[in-house]
C-alpha positions, 0 to 999 in steps of 0.5 A, spaced: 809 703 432 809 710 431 812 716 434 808 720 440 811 726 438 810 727 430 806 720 429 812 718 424 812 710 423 818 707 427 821 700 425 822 695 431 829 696 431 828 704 431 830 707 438 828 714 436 824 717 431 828 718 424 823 725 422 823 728 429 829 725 433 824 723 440 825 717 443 821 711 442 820 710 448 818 717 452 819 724 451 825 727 454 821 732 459 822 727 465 830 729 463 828 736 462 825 736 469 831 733 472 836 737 469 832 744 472 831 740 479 838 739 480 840 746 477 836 749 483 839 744 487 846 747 485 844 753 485 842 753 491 847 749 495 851 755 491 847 761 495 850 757 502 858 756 501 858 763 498 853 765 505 858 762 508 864 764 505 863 771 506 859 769 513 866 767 517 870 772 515 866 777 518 866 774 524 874 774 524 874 782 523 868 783 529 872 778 534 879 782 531 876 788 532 873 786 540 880 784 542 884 788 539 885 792 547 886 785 550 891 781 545 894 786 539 897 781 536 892 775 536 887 781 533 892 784 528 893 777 525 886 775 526 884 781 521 889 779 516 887 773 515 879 775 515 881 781 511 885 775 506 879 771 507 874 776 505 877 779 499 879 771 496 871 770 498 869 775 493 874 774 488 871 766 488 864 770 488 866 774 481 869 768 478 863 763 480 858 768 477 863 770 471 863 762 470 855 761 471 853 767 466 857 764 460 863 768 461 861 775 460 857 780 465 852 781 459 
């Protein structure tokens, strides 16, 4: 048998070529493929949590802001806490995106 990618002769017993390390069994661009797929997928599933984390707590401060002459308290609280959640939610941005570039902004 010989290797697809380089034509190398492979023993029966080889799994991989010795010359240029494909499979004996197919290339790897199934693999590749795969791994590109479930990266867009990640990434987009990413793009929703994050949406969604910045999403809500902007609903927090607006319904803060529209019953603060009803309830002060219940409103000053709810913009507490939807400010709090706001802020850990871009935090949680920056480091998701420091982690995804490896670490560094270049």
């Amino acid at each position: 048998m010989y290797c697809r990618n380089c034509g190398n002769e492979l023993k029966d017993s080889d799994k991989f070529c010795d010359n240029c390390g494909a499979s004996r069994f197919g290339t790897n661009n199934d693999t590749k493929i795969n791994n590109v797929q479930v990266a867009n997928e990640t990434q987009t599933d990413l793009f929703v949590y994050v949406a969604l984390s910045l999403f809500l707590p902007i609903i927090g401060l607006i319904l803060s802001i529209i019953t603060k002459d009803e309830k002060p308290k219940a409103a000053k609280a709810g913009l507490i806490i939807s400010t709090a959640v706001l802020v850990l939610a871009i935090l949680l941005i920056i480091f998701i995106t420091l982690a995804l570039s490896g670490g560094s902004f270049n």
